[in-house]
N, CA, C and O atoms as CSV, one atom per row, in Angstrom:
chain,resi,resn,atom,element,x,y,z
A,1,UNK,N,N,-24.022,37.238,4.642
A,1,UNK,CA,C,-23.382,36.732,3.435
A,1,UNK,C,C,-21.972,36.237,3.733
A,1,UNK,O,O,-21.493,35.283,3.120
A,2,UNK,N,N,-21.136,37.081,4.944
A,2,UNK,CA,C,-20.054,36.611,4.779
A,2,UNK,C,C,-19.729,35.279,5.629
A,2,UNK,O,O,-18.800,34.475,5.557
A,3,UNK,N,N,-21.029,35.377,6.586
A,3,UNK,CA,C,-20.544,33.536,7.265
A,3,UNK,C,C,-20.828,32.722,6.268
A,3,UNK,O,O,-20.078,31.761,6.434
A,4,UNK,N,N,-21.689,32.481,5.012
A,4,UNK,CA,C,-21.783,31.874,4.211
A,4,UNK,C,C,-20.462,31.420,3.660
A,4,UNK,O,O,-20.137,30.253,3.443
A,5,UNK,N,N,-19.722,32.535,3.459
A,5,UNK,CA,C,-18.643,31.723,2.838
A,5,UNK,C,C,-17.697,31.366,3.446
A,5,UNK,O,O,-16.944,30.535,2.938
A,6,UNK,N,N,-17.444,31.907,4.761
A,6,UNK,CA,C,-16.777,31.216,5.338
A,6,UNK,C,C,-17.111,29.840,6.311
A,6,UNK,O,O,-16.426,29.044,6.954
A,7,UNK,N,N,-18.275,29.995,6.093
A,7,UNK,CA,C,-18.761,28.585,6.473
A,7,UNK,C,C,-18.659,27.314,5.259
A,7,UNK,O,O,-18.695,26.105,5.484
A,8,UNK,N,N,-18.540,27.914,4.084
A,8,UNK,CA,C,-18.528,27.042,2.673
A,8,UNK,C,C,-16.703,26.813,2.699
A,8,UNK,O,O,-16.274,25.680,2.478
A,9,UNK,N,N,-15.848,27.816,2.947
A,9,UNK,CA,C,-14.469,27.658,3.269
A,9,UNK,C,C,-14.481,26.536,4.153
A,9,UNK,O,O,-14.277,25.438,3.635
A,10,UNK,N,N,-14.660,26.587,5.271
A,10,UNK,CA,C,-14.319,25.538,6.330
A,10,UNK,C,C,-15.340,24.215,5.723
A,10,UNK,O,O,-14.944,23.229,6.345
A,11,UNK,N,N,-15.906,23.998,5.253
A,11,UNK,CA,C,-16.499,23.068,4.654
A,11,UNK,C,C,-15.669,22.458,3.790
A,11,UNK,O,O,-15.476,21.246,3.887
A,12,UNK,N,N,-15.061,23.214,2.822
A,12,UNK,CA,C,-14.077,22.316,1.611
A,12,UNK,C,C,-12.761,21.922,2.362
A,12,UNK,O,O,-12.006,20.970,2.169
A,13,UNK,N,N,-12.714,22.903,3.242
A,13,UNK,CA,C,-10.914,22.618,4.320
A,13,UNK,C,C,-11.335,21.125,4.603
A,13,UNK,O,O,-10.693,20.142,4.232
A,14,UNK,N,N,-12.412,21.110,5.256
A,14,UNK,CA,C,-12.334,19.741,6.271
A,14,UNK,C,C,-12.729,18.628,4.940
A,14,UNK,O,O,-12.086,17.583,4.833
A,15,UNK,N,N,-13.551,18.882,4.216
A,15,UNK,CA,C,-13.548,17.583,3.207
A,15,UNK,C,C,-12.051,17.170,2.187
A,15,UNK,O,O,-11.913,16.108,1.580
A,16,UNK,N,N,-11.314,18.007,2.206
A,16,UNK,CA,C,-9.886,17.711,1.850
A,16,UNK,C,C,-9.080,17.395,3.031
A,16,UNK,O,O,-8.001,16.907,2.694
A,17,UNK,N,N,-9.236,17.509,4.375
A,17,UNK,CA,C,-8.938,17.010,5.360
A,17,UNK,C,C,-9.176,15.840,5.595
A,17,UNK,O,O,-8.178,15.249,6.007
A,18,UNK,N,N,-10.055,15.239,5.518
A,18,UNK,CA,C,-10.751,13.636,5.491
A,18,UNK,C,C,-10.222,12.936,4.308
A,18,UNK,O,O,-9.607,11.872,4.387
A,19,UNK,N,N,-10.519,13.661,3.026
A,19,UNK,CA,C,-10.299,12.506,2.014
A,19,UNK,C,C,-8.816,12.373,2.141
A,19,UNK,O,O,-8.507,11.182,2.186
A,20,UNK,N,N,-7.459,13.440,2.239
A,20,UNK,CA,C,-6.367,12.977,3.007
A,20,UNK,C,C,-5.659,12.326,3.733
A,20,UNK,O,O,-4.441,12.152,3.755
A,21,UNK,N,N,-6.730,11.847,4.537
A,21,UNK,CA,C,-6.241,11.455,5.924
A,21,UNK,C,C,-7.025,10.032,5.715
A,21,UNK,O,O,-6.575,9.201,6.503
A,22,UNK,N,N,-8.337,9.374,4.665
A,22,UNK,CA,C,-8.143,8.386,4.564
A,22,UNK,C,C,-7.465,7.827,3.541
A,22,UNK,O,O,-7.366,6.600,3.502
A,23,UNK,N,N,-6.987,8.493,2.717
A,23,UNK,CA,C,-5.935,8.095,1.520
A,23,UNK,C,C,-4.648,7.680,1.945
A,23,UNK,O,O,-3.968,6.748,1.515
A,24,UNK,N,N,-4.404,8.494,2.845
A,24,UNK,CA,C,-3.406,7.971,4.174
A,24,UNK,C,C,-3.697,6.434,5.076
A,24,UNK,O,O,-2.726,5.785,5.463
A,25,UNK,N,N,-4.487,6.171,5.226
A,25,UNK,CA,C,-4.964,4.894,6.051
A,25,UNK,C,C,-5.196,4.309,5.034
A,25,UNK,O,O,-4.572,3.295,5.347
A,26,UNK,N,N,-5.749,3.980,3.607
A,26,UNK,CA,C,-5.993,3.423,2.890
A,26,UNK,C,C,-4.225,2.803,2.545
A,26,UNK,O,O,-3.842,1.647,2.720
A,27,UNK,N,N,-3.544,3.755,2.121
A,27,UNK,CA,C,-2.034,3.292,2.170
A,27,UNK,C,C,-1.276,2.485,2.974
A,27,UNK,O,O,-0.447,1.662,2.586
A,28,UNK,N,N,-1.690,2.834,4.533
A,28,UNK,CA,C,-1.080,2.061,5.771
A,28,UNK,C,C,-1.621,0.649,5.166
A,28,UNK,O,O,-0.998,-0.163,4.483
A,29,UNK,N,N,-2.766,0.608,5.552
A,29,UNK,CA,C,-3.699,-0.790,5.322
A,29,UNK,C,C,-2.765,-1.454,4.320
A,29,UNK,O,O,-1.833,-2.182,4.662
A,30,UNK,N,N,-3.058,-1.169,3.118
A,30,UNK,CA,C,-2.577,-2.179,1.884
A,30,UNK,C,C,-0.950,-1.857,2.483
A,30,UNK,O,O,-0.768,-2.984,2.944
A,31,UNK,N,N,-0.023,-1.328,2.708
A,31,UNK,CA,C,1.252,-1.412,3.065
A,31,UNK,C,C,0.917,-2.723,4.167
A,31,UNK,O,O,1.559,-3.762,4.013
A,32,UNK,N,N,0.136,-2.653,5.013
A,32,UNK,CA,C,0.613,-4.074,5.814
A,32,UNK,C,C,0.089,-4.942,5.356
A,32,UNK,O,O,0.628,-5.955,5.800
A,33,UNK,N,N,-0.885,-5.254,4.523
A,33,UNK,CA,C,-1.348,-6.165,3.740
A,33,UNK,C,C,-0.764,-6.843,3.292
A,33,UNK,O,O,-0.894,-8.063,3.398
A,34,UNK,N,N,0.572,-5.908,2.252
A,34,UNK,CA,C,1.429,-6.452,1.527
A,34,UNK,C,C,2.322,-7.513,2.433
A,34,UNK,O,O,2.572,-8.707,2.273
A,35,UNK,N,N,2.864,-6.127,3.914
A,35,UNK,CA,C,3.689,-7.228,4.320
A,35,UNK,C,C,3.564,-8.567,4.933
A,35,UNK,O,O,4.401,-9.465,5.021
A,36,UNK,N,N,2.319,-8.508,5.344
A,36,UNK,CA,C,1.871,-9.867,5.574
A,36,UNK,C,C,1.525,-11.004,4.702
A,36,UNK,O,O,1.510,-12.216,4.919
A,37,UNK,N,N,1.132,-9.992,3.205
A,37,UNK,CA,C,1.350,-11.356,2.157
A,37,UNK,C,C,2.816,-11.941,1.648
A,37,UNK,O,O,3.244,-13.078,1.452
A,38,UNK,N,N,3.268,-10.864,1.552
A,38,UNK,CA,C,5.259,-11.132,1.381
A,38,UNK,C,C,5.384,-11.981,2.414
A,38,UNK,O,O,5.940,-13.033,2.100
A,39,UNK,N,N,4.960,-11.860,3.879
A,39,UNK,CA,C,6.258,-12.991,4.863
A,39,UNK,C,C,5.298,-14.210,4.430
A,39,UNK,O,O,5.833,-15.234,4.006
A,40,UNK,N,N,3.969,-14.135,4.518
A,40,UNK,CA,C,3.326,-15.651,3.678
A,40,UNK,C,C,4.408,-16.309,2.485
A,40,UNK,O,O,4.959,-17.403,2.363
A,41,UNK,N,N,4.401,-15.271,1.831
A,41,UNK,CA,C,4.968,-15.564,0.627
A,41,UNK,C,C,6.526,-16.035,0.814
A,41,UNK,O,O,6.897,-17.032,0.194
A,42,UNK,N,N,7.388,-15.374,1.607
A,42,UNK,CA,C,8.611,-16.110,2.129
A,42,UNK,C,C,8.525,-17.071,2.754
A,42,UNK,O,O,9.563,-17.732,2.788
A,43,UNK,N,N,7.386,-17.603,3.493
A,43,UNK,CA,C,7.606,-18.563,4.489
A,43,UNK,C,C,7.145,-19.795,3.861
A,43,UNK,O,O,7.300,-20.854,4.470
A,44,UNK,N,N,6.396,-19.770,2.292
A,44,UNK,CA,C,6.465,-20.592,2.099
A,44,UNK,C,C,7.580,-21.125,0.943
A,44,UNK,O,O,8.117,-22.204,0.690
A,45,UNK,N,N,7.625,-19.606,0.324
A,45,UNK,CA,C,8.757,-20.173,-0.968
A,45,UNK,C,C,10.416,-20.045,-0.338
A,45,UNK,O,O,11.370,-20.256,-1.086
A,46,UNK,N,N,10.601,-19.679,1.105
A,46,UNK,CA,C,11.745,-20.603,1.811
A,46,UNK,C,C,12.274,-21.945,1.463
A,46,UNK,O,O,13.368,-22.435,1.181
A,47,UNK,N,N,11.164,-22.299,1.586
A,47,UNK,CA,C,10.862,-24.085,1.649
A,47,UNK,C,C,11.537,-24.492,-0.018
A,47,UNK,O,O,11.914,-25.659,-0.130
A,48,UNK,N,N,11.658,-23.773,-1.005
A,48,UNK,CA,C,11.853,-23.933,-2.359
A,48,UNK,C,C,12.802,-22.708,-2.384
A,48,UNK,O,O,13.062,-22.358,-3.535
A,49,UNK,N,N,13.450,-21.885,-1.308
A,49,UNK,CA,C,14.705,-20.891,-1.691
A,49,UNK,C,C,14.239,-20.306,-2.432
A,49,UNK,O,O,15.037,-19.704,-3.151
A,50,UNK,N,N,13.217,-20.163,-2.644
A,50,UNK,CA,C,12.900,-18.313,-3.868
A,50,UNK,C,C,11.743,-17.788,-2.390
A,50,UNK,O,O,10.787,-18.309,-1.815
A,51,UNK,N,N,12.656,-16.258,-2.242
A,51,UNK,CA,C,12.169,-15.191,-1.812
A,51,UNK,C,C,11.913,-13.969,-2.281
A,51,UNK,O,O,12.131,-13.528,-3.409
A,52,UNK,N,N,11.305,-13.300,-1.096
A,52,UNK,CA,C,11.158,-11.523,-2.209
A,52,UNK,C,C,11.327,-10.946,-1.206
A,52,UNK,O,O,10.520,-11.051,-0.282
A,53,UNK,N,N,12.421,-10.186,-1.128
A,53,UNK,CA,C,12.734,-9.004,0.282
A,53,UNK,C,C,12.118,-8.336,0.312
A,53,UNK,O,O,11.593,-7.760,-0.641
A,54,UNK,N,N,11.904,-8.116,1.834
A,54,UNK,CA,C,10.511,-7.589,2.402
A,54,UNK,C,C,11.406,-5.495,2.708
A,54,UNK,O,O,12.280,-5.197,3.522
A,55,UNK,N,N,10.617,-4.463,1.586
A,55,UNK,CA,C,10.856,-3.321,2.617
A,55,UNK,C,C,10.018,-2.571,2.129
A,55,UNK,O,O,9.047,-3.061,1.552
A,56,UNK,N,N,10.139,-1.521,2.211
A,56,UNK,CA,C,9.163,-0.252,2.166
A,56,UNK,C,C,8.606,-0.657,0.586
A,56,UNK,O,O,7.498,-1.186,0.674
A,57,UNK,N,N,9.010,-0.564,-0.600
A,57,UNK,CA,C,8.846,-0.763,-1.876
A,57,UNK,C,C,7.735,-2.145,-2.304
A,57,UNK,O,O,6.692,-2.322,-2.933
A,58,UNK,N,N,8.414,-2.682,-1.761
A,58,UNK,CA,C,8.047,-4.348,-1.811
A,58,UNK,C,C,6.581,-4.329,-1.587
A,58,UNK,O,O,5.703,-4.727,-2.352
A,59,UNK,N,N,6.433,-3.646,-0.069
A,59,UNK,CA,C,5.295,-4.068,0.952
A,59,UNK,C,C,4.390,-3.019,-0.004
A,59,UNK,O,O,3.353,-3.500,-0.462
A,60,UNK,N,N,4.663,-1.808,-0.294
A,60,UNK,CA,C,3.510,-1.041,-1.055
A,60,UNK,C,C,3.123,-1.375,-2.425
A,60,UNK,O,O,2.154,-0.786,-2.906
A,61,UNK,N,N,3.797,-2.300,-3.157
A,61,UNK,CA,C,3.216,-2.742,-4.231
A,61,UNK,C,C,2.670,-3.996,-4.106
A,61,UNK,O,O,1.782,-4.264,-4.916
A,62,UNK,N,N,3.051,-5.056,-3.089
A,62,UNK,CA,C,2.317,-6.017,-2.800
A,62,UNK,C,C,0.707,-5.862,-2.107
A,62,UNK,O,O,-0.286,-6.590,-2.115
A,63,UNK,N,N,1.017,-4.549,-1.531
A,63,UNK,CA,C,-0.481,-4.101,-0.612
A,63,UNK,C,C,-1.312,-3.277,-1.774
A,63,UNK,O,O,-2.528,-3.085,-1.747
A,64,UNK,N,N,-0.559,-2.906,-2.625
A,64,UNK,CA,C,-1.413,-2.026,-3.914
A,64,UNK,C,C,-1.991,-3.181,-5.180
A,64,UNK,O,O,-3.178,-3.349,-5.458
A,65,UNK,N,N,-1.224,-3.648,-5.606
A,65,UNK,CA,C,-1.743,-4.874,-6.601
A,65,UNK,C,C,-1.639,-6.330,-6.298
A,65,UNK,O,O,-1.799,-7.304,-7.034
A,66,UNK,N,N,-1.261,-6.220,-4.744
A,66,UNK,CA,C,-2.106,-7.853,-4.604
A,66,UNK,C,C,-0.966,-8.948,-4.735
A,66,UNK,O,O,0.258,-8.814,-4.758
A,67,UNK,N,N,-1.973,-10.363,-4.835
A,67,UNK,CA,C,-0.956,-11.465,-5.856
A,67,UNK,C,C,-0.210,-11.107,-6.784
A,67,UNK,O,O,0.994,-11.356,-6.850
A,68,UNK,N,N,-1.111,-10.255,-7.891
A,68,UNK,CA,C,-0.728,-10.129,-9.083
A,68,UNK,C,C,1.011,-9.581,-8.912
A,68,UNK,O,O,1.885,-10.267,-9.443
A,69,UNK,N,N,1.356,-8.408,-8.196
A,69,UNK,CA,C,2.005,-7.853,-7.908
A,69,UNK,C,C,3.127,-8.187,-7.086
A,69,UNK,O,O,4.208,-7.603,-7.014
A,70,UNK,N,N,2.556,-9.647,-6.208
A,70,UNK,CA,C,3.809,-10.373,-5.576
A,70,UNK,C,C,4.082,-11.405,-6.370
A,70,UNK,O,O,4.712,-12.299,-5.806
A,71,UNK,N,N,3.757,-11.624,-7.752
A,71,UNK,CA,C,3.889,-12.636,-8.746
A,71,UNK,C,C,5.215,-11.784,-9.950
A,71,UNK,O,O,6.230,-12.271,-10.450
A,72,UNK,N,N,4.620,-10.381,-10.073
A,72,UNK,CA,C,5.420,-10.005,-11.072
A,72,UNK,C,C,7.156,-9.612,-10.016
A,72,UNK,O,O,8.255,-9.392,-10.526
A,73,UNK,N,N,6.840,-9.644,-8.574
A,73,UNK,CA,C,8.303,-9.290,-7.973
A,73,UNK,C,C,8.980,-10.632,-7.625
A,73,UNK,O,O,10.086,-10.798,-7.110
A,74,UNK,N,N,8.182,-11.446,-7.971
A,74,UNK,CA,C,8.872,-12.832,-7.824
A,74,UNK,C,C,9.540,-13.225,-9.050
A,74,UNK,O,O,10.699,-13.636,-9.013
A,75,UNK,N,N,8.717,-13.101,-10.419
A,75,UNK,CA,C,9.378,-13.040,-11.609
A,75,UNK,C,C,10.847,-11.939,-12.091
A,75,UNK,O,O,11.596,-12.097,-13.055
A,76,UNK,N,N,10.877,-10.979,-11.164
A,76,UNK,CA,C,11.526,-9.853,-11.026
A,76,UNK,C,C,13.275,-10.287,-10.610
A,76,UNK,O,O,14.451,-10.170,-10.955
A,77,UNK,N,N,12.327,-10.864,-9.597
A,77,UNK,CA,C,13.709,-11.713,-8.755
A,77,UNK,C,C,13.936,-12.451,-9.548
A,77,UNK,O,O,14.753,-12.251,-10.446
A,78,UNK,N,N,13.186,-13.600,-9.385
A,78,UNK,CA,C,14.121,-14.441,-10.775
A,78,UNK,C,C,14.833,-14.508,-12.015
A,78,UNK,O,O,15.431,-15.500,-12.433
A,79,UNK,N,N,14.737,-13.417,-12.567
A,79,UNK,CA,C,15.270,-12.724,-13.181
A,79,UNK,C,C,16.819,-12.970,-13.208
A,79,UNK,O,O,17.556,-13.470,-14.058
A,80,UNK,N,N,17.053,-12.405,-11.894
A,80,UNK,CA,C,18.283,-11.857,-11.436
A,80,UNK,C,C,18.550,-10.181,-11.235
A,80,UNK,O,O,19.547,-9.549,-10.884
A,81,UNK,N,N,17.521,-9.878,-11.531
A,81,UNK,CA,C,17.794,-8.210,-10.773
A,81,UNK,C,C,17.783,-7.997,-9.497
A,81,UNK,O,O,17.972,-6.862,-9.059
């Protein structure tokens, strides 16, 4: 009975171990996603002087919601904030 549960213990350890650790890579990913859509996105709206500084913030909401998300930090900027 008692390897049962400690076999059911090490069972939930490691499945919160995994889903962790790709929630973690899932983050990396869209973080460089972003930054590779941001320097797209600078390299072309250079050309027309509207940019969106590229850093930690930037790159995780551009890698989390996309266009949509490098549209509302472009409107952001323009702004003037």
């Amino acid at each position: 009975m008692e390897i049962w549960l400690v076999g059911g213990a090490a069972l939930v350890v490691l499945f919160l171990v995994i889903n962790m650790f790709s929630l973690s890579l899932k983050l990396l990913w869209n973080g460089i996603c972003g930054v590779v859509l941001l320097w797209l996105f600078n390299l072309l709206g250079g050309i027309f002087g509207v940019t969106i500084p590229i850093h930690f913030i930037s790159a995780l909401v551009a890698g989390f919601f996309g266009v949509p998300g490098v549209v509302l930090m472009l409107l952001y900027q323009l702004m003037g904030h």
